[in-house]
MMTF fields as JSON, N, C-alpha, C and O atoms, coordinates in Angstrom:
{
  "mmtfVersion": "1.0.0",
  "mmtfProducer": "UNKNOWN",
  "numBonds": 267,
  "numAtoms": 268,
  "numGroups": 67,
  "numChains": 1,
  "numModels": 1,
  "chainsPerModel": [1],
  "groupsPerChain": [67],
  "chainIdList": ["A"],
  "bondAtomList": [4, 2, 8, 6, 12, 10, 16, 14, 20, 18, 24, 22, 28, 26, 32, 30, 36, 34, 40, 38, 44, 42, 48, 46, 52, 50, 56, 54, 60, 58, 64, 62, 68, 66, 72, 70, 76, 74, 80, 78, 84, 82, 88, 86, 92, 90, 96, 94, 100, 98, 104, 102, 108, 106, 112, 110, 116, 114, 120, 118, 124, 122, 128, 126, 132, 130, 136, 134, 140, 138, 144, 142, 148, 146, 152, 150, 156, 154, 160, 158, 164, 162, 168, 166, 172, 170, 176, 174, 180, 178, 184, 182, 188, 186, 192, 190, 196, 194, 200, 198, 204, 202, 208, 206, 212, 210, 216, 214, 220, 218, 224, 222, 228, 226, 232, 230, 236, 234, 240, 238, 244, 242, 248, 246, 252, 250, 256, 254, 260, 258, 264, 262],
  "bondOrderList": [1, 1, 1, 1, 1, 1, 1, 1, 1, 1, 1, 1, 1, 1, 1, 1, 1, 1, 1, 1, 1, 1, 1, 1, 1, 1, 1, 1, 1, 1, 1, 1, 1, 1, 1, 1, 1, 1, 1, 1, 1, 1, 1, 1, 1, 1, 1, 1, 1, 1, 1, 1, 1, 1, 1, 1, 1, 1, 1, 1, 1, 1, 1, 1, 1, 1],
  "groupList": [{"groupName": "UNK", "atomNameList": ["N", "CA", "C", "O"], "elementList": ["N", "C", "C", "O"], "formalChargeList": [0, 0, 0, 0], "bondAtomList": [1, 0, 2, 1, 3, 2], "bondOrderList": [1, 1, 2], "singleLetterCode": "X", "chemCompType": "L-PEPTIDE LINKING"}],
  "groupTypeList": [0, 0, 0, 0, 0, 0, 0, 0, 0, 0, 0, 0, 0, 0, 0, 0, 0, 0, 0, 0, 0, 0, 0, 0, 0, 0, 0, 0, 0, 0, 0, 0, 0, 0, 0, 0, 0, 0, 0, 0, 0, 0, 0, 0, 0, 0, 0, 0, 0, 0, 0, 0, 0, 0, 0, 0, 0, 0, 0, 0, 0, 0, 0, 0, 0, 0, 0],
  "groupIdList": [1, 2, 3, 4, 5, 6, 7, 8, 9, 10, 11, 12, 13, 14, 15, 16, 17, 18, 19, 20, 21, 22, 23, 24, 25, 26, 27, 28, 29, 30, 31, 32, 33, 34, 35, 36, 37, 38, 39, 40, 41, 42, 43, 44, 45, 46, 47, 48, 49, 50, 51, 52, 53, 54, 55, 56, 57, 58, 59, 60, 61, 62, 63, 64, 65, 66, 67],
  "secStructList": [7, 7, 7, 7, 7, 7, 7, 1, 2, 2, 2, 2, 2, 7, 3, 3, 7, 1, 1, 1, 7, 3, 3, 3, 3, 7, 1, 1, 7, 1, 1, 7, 6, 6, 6, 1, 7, 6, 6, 2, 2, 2, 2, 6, 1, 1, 3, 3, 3, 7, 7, 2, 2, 2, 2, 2, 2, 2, 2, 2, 2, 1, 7, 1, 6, 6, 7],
  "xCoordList": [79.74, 80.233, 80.747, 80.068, 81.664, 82.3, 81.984, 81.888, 81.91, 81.183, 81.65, 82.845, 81.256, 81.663, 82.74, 82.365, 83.374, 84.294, 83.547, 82.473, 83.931, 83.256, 84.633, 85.613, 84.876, 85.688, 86.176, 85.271, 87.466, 87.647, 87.9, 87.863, 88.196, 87.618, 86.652, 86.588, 85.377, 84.002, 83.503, 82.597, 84.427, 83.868, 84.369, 83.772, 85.228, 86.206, 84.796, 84.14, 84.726, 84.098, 82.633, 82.139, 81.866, 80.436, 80.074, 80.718, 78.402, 77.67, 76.422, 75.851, 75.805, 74.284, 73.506, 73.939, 72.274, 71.155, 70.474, 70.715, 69.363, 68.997, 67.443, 66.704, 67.347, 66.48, 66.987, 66.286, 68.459, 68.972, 69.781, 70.451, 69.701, 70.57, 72.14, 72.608, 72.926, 74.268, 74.806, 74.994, 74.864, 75.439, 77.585, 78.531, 77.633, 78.976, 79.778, 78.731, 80.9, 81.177, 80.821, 80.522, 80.958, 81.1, 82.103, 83.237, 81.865, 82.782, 83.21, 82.474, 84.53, 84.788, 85.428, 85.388, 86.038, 86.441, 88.074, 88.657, 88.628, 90.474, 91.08, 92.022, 90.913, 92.365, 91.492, 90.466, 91.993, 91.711, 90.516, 89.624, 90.513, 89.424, 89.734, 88.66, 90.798, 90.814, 89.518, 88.597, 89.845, 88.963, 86.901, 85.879, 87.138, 85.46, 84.822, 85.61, 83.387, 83.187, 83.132, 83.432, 82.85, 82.713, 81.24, 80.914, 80.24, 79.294, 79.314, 79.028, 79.95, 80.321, 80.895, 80.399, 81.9, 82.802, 81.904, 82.119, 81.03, 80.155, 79.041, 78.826, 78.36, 77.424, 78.418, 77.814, 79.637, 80.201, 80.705, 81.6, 80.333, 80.807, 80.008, 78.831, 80.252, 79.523, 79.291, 80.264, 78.268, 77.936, 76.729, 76.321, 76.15, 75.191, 74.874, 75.619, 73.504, 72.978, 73.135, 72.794, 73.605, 74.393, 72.849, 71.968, 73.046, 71.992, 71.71, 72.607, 70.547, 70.356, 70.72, 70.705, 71.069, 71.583, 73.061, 73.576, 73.597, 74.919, 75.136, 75.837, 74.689, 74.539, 74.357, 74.926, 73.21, 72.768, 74.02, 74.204, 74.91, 76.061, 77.104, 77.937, 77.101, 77.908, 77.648, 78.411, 76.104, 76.031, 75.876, 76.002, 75.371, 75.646, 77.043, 77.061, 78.066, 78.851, 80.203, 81.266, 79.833, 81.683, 80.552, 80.908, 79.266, 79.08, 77.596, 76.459, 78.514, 77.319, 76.364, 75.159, 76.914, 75.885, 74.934, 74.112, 74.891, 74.782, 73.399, 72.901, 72.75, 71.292, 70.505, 69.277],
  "yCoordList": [-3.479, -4.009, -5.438, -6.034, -6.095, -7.17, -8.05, -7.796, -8.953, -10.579, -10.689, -10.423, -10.899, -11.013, -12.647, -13.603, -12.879, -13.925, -15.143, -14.952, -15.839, -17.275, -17.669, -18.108, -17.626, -17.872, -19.666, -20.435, -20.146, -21.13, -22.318, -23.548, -21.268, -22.386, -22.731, -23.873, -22.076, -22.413, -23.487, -24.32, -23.136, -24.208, -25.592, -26.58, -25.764, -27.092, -27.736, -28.765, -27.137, -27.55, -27.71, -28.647, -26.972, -26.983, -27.064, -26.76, -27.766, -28.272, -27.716, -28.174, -26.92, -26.482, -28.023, -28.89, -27.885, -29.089, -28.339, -27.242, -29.531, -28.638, -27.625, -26.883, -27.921, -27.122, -25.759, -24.929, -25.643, -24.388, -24.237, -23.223, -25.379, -25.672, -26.169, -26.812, -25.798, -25.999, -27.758, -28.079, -28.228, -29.391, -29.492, -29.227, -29.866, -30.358, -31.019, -31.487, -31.753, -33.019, -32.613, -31.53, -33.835, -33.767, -33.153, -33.485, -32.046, -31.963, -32.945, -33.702, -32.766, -33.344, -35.165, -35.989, -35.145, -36.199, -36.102, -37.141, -35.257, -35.272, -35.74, -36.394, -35.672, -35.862, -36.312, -35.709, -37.305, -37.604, -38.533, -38.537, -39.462, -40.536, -41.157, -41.625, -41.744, -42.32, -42.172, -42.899, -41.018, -40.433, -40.947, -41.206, -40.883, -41.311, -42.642, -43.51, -42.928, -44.046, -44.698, -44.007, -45.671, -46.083, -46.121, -46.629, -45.516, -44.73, -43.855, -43.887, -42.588, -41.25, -41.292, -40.54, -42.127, -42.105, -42.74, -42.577, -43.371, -44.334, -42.879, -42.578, -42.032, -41.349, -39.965, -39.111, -39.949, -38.528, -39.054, -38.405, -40.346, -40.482, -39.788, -39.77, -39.203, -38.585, -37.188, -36.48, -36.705, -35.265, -35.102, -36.041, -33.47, -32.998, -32.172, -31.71, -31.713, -30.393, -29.372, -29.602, -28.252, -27.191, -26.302, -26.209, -25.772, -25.292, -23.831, -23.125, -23.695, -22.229, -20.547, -19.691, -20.441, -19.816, -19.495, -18.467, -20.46, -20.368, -20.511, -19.754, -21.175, -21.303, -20.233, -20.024, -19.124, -17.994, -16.911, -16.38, -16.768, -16.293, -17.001, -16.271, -17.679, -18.468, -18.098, -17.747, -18.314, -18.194, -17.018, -16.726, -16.367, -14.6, -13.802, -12.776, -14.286, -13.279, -14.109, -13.598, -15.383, -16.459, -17.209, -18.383, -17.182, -17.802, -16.758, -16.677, -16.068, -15.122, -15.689, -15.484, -16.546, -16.519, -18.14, -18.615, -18.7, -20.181, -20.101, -21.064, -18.811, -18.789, -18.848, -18.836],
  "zCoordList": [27.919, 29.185, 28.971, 28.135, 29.443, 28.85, 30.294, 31.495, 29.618, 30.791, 31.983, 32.117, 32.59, 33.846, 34.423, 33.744, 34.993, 35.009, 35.868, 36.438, 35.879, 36.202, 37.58, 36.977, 38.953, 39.356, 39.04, 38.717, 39.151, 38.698, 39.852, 39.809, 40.979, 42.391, 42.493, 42.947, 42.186, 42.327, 41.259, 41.269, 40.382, 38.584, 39.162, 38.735, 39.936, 40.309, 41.492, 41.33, 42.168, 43.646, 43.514, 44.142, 42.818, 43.137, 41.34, 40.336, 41.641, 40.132, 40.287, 41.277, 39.692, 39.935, 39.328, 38.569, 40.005, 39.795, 38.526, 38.022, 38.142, 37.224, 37.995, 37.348, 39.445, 39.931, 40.472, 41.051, 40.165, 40.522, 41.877, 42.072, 42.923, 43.668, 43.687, 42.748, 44.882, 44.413, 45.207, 46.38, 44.429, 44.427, 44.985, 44.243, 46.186, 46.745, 47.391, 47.839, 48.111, 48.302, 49.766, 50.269, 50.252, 51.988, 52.461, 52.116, 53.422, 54.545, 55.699, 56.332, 55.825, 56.872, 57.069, 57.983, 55.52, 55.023, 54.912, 54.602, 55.08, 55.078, 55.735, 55.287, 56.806, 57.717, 59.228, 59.542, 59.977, 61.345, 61.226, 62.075, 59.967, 60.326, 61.106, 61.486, 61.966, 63.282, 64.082, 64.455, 64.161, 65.578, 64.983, 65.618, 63.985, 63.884, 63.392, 63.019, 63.344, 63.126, 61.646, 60.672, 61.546, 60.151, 59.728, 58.655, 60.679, 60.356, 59.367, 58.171, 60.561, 60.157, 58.676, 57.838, 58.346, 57.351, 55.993, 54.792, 56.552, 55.292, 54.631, 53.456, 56.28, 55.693, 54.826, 54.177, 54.929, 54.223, 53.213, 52.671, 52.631, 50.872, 50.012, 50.372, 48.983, 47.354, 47.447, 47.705, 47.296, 47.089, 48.244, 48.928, 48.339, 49.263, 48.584, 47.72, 48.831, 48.244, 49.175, 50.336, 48.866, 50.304, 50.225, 49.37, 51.496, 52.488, 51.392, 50.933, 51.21, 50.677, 50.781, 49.896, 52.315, 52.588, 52.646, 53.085, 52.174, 51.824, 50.092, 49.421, 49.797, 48.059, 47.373, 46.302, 48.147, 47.427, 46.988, 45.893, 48.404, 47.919, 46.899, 46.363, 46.756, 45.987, 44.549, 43.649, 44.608, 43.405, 42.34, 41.151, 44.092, 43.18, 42.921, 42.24, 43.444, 43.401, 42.661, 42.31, 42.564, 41.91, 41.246, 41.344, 40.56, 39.065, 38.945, 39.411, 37.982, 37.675, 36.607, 36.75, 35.306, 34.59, 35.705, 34.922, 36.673, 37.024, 37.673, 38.256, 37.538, 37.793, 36.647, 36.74]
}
């Protein structure tokens, strides 16, 4: 059976931790900082650790070997 593929959107966007969680940038940083504060804009700099329930798919089905 020959390897399974590694999608290459997912290799760009997300970093596993080394506890097995998926590591990714902030949402909600593109377009229309007008409208928000320099709060808002200070707390959505760097990376987040994404919610488990969304990660799990991620990681099962677009990085197979990343468990």
């Amino acid at each position: 059976m020959p390897k399974m593929k590694t999608k290459s959107a997912v290799k760009k966007r997300f970093k596993l931790t080394a506890t097995g969680k998926l590591k990714c940038a902030q949402a909600g940083k593109r377009h229309m900082m007008r409208r928000r504060t320099n709060k808002q804009i200070r707390n959505l700099r760097g990376t987040t650790v994404m919610r488990d329930c969304d990660s799990r798919n991620i990681i099962k089905y677009y990085l197979p070997y990343g468990s």
